[in-house]
N, C-alpha and C positions, 0 to 999 in steps of 0.2 A: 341626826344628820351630821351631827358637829364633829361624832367619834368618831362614824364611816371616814370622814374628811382626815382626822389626824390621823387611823389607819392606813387609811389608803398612801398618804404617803410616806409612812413610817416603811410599811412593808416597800412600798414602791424603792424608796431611797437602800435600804437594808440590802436587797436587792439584787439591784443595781452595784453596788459595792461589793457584794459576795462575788456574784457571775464574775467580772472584772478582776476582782484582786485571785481569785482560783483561776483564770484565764492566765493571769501572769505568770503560773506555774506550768499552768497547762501546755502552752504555747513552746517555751523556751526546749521542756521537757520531749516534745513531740520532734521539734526540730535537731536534738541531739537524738533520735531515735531510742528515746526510754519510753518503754509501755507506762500507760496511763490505767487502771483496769474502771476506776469511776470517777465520776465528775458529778458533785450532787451541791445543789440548792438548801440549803438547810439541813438536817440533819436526822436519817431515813434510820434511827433505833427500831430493830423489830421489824420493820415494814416502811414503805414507802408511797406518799400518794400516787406518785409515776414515774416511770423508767422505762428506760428503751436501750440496747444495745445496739448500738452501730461499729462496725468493725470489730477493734478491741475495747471498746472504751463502753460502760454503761455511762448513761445521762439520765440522770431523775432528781425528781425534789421529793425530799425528806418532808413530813408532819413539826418538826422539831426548828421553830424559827431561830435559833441561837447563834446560826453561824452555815456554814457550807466549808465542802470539803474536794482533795481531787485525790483520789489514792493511787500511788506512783509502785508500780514494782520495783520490788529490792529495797525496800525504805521504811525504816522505822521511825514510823508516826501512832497516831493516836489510834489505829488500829490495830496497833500491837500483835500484829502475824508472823509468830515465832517459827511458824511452822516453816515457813516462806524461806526467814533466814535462815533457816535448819539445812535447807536444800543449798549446793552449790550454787554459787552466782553464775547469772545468766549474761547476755551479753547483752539483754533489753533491758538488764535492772539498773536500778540507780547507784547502786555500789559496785556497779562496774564499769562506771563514767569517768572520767577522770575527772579531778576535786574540783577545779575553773567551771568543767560544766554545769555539777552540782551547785557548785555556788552560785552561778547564773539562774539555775531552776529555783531557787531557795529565795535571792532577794526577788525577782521575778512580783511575787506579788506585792510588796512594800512599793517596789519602782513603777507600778501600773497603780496603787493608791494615790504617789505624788503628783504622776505627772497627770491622770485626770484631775485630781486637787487644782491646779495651776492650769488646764486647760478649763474646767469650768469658770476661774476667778478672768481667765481672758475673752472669753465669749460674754460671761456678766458688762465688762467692761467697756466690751463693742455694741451687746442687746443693748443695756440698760445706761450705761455714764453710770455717772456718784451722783447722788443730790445730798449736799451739803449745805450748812451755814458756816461761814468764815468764821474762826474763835474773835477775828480782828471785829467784826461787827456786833459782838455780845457785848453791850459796854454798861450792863449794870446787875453781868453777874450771874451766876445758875442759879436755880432753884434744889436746896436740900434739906429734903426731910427724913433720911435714911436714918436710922438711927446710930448703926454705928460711926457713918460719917460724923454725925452731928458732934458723939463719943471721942473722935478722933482731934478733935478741933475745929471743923469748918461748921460755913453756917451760908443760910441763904443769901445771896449775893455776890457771894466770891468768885472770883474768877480764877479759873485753871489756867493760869501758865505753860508749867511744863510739869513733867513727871520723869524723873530719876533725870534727868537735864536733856530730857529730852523735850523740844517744844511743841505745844498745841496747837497747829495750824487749823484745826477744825471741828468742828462739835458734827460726831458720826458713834455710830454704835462702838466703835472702838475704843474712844475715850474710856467707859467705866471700866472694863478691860483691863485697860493700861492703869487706871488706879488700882483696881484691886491687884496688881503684880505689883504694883509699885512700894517703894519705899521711902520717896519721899517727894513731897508734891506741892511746888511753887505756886502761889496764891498770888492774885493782888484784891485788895479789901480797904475800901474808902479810900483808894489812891496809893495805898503802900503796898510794896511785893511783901512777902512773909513765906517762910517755909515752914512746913507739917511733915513731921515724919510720923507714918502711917506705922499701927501697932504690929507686934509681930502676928498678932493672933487676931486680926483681922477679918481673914476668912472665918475662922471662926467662929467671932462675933456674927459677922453674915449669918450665919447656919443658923442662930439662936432668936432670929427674928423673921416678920414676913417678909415678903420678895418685894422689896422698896429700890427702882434704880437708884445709881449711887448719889447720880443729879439728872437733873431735867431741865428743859427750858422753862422760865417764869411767863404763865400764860395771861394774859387778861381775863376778867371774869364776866364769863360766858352764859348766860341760862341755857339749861340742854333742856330742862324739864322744870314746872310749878306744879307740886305735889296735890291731888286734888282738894285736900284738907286746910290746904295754907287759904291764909285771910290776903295774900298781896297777888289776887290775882290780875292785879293788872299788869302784871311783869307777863312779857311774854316770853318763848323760846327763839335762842337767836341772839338775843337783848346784850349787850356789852355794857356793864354798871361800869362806870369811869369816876363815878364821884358817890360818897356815901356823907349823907351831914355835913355835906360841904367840906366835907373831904376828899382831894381829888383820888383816885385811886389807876393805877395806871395796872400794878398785877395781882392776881388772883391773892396771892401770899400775903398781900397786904389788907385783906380785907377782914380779917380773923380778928384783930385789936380792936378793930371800930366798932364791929358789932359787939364784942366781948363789953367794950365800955359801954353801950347803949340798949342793954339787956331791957325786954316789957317797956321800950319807947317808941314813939311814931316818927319816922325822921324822914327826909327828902331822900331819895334814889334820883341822879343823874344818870338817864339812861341814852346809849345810841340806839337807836333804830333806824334801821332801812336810810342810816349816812345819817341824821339827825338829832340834834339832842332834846331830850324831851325830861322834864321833872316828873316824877312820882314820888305820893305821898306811901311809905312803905311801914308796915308793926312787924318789928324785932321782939320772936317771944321770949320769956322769961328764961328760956333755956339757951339765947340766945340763937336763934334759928329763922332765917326766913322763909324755913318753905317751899325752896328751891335746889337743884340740882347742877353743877357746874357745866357746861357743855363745853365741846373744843371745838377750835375755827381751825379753818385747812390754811395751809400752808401758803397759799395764794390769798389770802382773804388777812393775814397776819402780814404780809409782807405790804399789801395795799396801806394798813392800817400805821405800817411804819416800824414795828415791831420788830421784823427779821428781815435781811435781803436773803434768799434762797438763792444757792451756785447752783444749776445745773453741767458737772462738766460732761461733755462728751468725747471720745473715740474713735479715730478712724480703723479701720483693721490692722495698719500698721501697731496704732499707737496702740492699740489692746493689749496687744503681746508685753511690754516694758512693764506697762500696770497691774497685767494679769498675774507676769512675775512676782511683783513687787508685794502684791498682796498675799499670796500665796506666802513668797520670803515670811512678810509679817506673823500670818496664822501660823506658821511650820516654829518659829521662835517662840510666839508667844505659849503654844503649847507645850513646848519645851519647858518653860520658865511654869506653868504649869504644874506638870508633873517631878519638876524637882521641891516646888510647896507641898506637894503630896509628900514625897517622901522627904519632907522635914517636919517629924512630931509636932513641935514649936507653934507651929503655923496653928493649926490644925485643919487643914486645908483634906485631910484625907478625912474627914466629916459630909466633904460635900462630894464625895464620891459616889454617883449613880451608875444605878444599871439601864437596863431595858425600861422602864419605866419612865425614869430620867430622860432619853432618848427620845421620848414617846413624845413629853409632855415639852421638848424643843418646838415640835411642830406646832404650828397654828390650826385652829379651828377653821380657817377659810382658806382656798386655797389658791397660793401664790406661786407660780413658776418661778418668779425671783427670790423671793425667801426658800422655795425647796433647792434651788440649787445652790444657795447659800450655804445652807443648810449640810448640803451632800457634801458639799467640798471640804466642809470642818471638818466633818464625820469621816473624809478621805481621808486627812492629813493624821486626824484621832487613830485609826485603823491603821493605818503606815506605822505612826511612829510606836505605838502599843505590838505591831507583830514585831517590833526592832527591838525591843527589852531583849537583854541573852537570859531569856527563861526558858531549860527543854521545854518543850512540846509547842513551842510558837518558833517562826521562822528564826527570829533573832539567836535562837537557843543554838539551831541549825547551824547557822553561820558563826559563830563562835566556836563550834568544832570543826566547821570546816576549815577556816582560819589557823586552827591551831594545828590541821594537819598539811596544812601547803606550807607553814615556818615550820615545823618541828618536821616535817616529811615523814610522821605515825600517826597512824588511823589508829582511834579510841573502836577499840574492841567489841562487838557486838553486844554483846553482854551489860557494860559500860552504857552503851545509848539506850539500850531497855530498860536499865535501872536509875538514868537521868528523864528519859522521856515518860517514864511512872511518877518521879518527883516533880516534876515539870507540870503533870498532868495534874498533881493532888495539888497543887503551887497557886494553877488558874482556877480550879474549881473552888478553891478556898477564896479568893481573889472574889468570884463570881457571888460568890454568897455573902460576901461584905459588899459590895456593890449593889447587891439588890436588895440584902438586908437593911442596908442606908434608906433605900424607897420605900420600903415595908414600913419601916420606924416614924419616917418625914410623913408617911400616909397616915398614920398612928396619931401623931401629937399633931397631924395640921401645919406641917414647918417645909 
């Protein structure tokens, strides 16, 4: 059931983003009066699940989930119909628009990727608010057991400041993010600030181990489960250990030394229960183990406890739109900053290059209208600024000749764009196959 769930919205979101961003061609295209002759869902090689002609324009989905397509008369694109340009231009083709138009029909779908991007992150911001914890109220530090972080210099307890001098106002999924672009990341650690510049091969390192956030919040230790074999069944699930040997213990991370020293002994557990504290006599076995399972408290039950205040901000419809901005602004940079680690060897950041797979495995196992549209809107901003590379045969390639024919006032010769839009074409499929071959490998060794 788990798969159905990340298919369903895998395809759902893929979509969604296809229809829309080929809309944005569609649209612009129809209103300069240029024929359109298909408009297809995927990718209909050979054959098609369904089609239907209406007017001039077919509509069908293609068997071939890869992408979607709109095919525009007079235009050389990835259907490479030579025969088409062979024949005198028409008055409905695209090469007999004038270049403003073209280029309108061309950015068309990049501009309908952002601005849904940024209309999703302003609807989140009306539906949902942030839920947050103030960085100001973490005062004894993340929890990190990442390995590279650890490689890098930090260590459990420290506290993030700021990143490249930019300050932490708040512990949110964006935090690890901003480290990993970062280069260099203000700490405070037993009362002192100290700065960490973050290795160049970082990412890198990332790639060579398992999927550990970079930090987390330090939780209190929790029983989720007492394994049926263990001898301390009187620990129950729920149970909040605060003290081990008389030693007080306040979070989970702290509790690894104590047991480690007390290895095949019987020592007291100070337990909460149901708001209470209660002693138990507990056997730490020889392999240092008690038998139990860590469980996690909600967010409300940790704040009661003292642990965290939780910000809930919320939105009015006015106020969505600034935020919805602002977010968007963020994701639109950050992936920027992104793909320029990609393309720096150094990094080795083009290691952790996925495909479809990758994509796949963003999505949750359960399913959330607020994470999917999370979700869609990265994947908006992804899809935007990847059809913007000036690679032939993606739109960016497009606008880069048309550009150079509205300054220089000469159109690159038909011939010319056949023989970019075939390198173009061999450019992304090479592209594709390091992309999915990365998934193939990571599936391979387990990474």
């Amino acid at each position: 059931m788990e798969i159905v769930i990340k298919l369903s919205q895998f395809l759902l979101s893929l979509s969604l983003l296809i229809v829309l961003h080929e809309l944005g061609h569609f649209i612009p295209a129809k209103l300069f009066k240029t024929r359109v002759e298909k408009f297809y869902l995927f990718f209909d090689i050979k054959y098609s699940l369904f089609k239907k002609k209406i007017g001039e324009t077919e509509y069908g989905i293609g068997w071939l989930p890869l992408g979607g397509y709109v095919k525009i008369s007079g235009m050389i694109d990835e259907s490479m119909d030579k025969e088409q340009m062979a024949l005198p231009a028409q008055p409905w083709e695209f090469r007999s628009k004038p270049a403003w138009q073209r280029l309108i029909i061309m950015l068309g779908g990049v501009m309908v990727n952002f601005i849904l991007a940024f209309v999703i992150y302003i609807g989140m911001a009306y539906a949902y608010g942030e839920m947050y914890i103030a960085n100001a109220n973490i005062k004894e530090g993340y929890l990190i057991e990442n390995k590279a972080m650890l490689a890098a210099g930090f260590k459990t307890g420290d506290k993030i400041i700021a990143v490249d001098g930019e300050k932490i106002e708040r512990f949110d999924n964006s935090i690890n993010a901003k480290i990993v672009m970062g280069k260099e990341v203000l700490i405070e650690r037993s009362g002192t600030e100290q700065l960490i510049k973050m290795p160049n091969d970082f990412i890198d390192q990332l790639s060579k181990q398992a999927k550990v956030p970079l930090i987390g919040l330090r939780m209190p230790f929790a029983i989720g489960k007492v394994a049926s074999e263990s001898v301390n069944q009187a620990l129950k699930p729920k149970d909040i250990v605060i003290a081990l040997n008389g030693q007080k213990i306040k979070y989970f991370d702290e509790v690894k030394s104590i047991i480690q020293s007390n290895k095949g002994k019987s020592i007291i557990a100070t337990i909460l229960r149901d708001e209470k504290e209660i002693q138990i006599p507990v056997i730490i076995s020889k392999e240092g183990k008690l038998g139990v399972l860590p469980g996690v408290l909600g967010m409300e039950l940790l704040e009661k406890l003292g642990y965290y205040k939780v910000s809930n901000q919320e939105f009015s419809f006015l106020e969505s739109f600034p935020r919805g901005i602002e977010k968007g602004k963020d994701q639109l940079v950050g992936y920027g900053k992104q793909l320029k680690m990609i393309f720096s060897p150094s990094t080795g950041a083009y290691k952790q290059v996925g495909g479809f797979a990758a994509i796949f495995n963003i999505f949750p196992s359960t399913w959330s209208w607020e994470v999917f549209w999370n979700i869609t809107a990265l994947l908006s901003i992804m899809l935007g600024v990847m059809n913007l590379l000036p690679i032939p045969a993606l739109d960016g390639g497009h606008v880069l000749f048309l550009l150079y024919e509205m300054i220089s006032g000469k159109k690159p010769s038909d011939k010319f764009l056949e023989n970019a839009q075939m390198v173009g074409f061999i450019l992304l499929i090479t592209l594709l196959l390091f992309a999915n071959g990365n998934d193939i490998y990571k599936a391979i060794v387990g990474k």
